[in-house]
N, C-alpha and C positions, 0 to 999 in steps of 0.2 A: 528493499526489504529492511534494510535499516535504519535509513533516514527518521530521524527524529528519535531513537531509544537510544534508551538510558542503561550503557555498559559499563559493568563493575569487571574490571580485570585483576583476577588474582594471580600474586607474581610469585612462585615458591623458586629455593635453594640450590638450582640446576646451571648448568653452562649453558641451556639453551634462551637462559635472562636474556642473555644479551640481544636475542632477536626481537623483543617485546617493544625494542623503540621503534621497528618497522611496522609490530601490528598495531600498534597503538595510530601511528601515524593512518593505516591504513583504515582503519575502523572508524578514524573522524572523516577521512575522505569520503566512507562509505555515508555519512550524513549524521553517527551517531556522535551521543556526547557517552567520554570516556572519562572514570574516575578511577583511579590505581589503588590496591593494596598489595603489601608486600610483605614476607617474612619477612625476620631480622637476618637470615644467612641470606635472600634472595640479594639484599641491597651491596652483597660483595661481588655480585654479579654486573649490576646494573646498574646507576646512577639514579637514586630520587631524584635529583635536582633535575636530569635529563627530561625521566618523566613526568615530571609536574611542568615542567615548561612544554613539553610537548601537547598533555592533556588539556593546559591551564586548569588543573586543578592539584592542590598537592597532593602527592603521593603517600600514602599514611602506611605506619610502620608498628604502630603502639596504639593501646590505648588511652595514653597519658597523650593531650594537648599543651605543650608549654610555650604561652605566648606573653613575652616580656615576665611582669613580678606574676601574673594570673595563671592559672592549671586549672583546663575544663578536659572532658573526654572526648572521644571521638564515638559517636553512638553505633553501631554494628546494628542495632536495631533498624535505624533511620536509615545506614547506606542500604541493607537489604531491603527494605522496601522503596527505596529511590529504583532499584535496581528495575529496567525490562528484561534483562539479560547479564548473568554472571559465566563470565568464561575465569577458568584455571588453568594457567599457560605460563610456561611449563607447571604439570602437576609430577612432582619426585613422588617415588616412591613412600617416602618418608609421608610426604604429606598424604596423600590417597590412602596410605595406612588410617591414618589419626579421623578422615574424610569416611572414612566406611566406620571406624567403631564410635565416631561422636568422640574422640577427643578434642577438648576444647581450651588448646593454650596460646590463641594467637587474635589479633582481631583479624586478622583473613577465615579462620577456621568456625571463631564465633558467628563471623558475618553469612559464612555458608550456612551455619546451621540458622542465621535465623532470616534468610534468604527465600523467599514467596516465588521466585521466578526462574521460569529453565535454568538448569543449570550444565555447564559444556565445561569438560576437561579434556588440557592435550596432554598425554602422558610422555614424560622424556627423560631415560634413565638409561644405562650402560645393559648390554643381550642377557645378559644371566639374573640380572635383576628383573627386567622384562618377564622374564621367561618363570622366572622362582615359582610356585604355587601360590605364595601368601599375596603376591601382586595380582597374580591371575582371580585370585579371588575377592581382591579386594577392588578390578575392575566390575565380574561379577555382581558384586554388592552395590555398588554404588549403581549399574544400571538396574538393578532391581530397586533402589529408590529414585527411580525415574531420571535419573542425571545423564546425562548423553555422549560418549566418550567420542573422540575426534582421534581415529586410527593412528601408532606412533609409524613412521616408515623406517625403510632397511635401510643402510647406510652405514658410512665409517661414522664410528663414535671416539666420543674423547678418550676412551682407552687404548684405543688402538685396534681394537674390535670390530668387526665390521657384519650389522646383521639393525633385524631390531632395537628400537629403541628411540630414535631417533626426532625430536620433536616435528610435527607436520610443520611445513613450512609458512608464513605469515600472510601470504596471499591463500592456500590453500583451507588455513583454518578460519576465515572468514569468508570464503565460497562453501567451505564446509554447514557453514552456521546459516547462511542465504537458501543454499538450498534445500536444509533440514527446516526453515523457518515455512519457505515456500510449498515444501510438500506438506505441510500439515494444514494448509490454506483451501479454505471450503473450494473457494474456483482457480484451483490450481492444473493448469492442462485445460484450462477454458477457453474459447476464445468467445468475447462479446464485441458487437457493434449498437456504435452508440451514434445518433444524430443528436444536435445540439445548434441551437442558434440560430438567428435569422434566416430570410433567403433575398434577396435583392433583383426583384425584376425588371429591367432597367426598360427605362421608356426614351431615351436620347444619350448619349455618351455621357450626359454628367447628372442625370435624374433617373430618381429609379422608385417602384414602389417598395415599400416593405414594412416592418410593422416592430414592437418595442422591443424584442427578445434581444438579452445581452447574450446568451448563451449559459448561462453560470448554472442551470439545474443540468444541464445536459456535461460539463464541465469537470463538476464535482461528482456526477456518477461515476465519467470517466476514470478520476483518481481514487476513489472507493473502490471500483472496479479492480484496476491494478493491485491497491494495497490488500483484497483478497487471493491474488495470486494472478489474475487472467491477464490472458494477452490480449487488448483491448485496442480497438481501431475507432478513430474520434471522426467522424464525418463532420464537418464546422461551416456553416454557414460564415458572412463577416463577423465577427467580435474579437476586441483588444484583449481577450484574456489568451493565456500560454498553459498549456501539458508542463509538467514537474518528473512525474513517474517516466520514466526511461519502459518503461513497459505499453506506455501509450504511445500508437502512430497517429499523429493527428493529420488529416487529409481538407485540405482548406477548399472549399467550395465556394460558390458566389451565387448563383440563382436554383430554383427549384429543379431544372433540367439535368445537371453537375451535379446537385445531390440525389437524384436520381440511379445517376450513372454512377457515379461512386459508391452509396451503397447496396447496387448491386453487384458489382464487382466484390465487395466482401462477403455475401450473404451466404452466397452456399457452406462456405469455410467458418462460420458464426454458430457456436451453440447457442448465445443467448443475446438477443435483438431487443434495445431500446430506442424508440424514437421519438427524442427528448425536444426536435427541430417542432420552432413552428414557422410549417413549410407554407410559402403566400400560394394562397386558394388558385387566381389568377395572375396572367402575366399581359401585356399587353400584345395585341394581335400582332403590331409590326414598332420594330425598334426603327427609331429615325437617327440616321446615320449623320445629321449634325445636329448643335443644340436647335430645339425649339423657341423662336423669336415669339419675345412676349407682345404679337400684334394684333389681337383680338381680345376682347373682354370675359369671354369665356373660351374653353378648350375640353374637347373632347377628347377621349383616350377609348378605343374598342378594347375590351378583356375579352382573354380565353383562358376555360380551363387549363392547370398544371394539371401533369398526370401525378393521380392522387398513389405518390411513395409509399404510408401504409398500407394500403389496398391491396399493393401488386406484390408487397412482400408477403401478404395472406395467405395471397391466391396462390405463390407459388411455396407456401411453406411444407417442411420435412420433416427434421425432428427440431427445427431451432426452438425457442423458448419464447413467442416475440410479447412486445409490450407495448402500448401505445402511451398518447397522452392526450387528456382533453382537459380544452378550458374553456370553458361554461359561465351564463349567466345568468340562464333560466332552465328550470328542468333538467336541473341538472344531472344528477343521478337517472333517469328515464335516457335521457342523451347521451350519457357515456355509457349503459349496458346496448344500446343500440348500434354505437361503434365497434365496441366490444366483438358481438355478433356478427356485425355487416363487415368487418375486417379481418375475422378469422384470427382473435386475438388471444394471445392465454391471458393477458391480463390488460388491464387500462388503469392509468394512474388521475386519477380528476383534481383538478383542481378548479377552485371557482374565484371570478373577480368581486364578488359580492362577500370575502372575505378576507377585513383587510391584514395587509399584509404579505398576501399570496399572489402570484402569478407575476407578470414582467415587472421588471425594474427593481426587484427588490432582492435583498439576502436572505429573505424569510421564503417560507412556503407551508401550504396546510393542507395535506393531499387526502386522500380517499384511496385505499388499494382494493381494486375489485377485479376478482380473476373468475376464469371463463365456469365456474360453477356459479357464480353469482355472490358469493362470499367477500363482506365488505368489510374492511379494516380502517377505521379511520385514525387518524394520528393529529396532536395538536401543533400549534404554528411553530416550528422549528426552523434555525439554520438550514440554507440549501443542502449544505454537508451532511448535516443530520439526518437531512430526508433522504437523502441519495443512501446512506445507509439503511435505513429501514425500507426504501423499496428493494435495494439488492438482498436483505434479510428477508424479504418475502419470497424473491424469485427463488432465492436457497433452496427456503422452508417447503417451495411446493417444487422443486427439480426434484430433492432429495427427501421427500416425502414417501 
């Protein structure tokens, strides 16, 4: 959920500074890039020099930049919209005051106010401060301008106190923020299966038929898939590409048969079914159990149908969502409403080789989205990635419809 955003941590004037070298550290593990500001009381807490070596980026304290004889600013402008994500941690009292009426005397507080993106605060102050009304209202406030508070917990406090107060801890306020990011994700509680890739039907231990599919449209669903929220199971023909998302199972298959079996075993458990494989038509009648000796000028091979994978997840479909693909040379659009229909499909994704760019071998693709009312959306030649998002934005559009 984090991987790749861009987190602004604000560091206010609390004793709970000092745990910010751990979330900082943790928040780059989690894949983001972290940039620090800090009040001018926070830095008695907590070492700038710490955390700007830790973030590799400096940790900013002022508005004033003094670098040798030169003095530039530090823009509040710019970091708030670098920002995907501003946490406040610890947020004192003091500060969430200044944070709900718009005072504006700090670049942490400028930066919040001119700040485009969620905004998360851990509140951490001693029980009676907690507790006061003017805090209680000024958590109030700030979740009434959309800002998302991260529960303080019970515990001994620096005064000796022991209740409320107490900053949520640095693993918890970053499962806090994953799983607040996650429930807001259109396919969150989803589960999709996706095929992708070749299929290799072997004709003698070291030859085999098959056809150009690197696997990368089926690949990149995958990770789209994930980074909407769902728990996603990759059915993979052979290809040298690799899953990133920790959210993806990828299940490695080798011939039409395997993938078969594979995604049947996930289907019943599957709200939404892409089958991105292009699965080989036929396989040969009989595998020869050594190589084939090159002693004749020509060579016969008997085919037999593969059992046709979309078909059979049609015929036995429930409530899943499924989606084909077809690629086409001729008639086209007439050939994929035809599939469409004969498969029992909510939707079929076309693509055609007569358009260059699209279809195997490439990073591009220029698809057609046509779903079971006959409603066609075409899109121009785009990044596989690109596309994998605009078919997942279609399957949304008509889930959630």
């Amino acid at each position: 959920m984090l991987a790749g955003k861009h987190i602004l941590l604000g560091i206010t004037g609390g004793i709970a500074a000092y745990k910010t070298t751990f979330l900082v550290r943790l928040l780059i593990k989690a894949g983001a890039e972290v940039r620090v500001l800090l009040t001018e009381s926070a830095s008695s807490f907590v070492s700038p020099l710490t955390l700007a070596t830790l973030s590799k980026h400096p940790a900013l304290t002022d508005f004033v930049k003094q670098e040798g004889n030169s003095t530039d600013w530090n823009n509040h402008v710019a970091l708030g919209l670098w920002a995907d994500i501003m946490l406040i941690a610890p947020a004192t009292a003091h500060t969430l005051s200044k944070m709900a009426s718009g005072n504006c005397d700090s670049l942490l507080l400028a930066t919040y106010l001119s700040a485009k993106c969620p905004v998360y605060f851990a509140p951490a102050m001693d029980l009676d401060m907690y507790k006061h009304p003017s805090t209680q209202a000024s958590f109030e406030k700030l979740k009434a301008y959309g800002n998302v508070m991260i529960p303080a917990t019970s515990g001994e406090l620096a005064s000796g106190l022991h209740g409320e107060g107490r900053m949520a801890e640095p693993e918890d306020i970053v499962d806090f923020i994953i799983n607040n990011i996650r429930g807001s994700l259109p396919l969150n509680g989803k589960k999709v299966l996706i095929t992708a890739g070749p299929t290799h039907e072997a004709i003698d231990p070291v030859r085999f038929i098959g056809n150009h599919s690197t696997g990368l449209m089926g690949y990149e669903l995958a990770e789209a898939a994930a980074r909407l929220g769902a728990e996603v199971v990759l059915v993979s023909g052979p290809s040298h590409l690799t899953v990133k998302h920790p959210s993806i199972e990828c299940i490695k298959v080798v011939s039409a048969d395997e993938m078969y079996e594979a995604t049947h075993r996930a289907y019943d458990d599957s709200d939404i079914v892409i089958c991105a494989a292009a699965v080989a038509d036929y396989k040969p009648k009989t595998i020869a159990n050594q190589k084939l000796k090159k002693s004749t000028s020509e060579l016969s091979i008997s085919l037999v149908k593969n059992k046709d994978i979309l078909l059979s997840l049609g015929e036995k479909k429930k409530n899943q969502f499924l989606v084909g693909f077809a690629l086409e040379t001729e008639n086209e659009i007439e050939n994929a409403k035809g599939k469409l229909k004969r498969k029992r499909l909510d939707a079929i994704v076309l693509n055609s080789l007569n358009d260059t760019g699209a279809g195997f071998g490439h990073k591009t693709n220029k698809i057609r989205f046509i779903d079971k009312n006959l409603n066609i959306q075409a899109f121009k030649l785009k990044t596989k990635a690109a596309v994998a998002s605009d078919i997942l934005n279609e399957i949304i559009g008509r889930i959630y419809a």
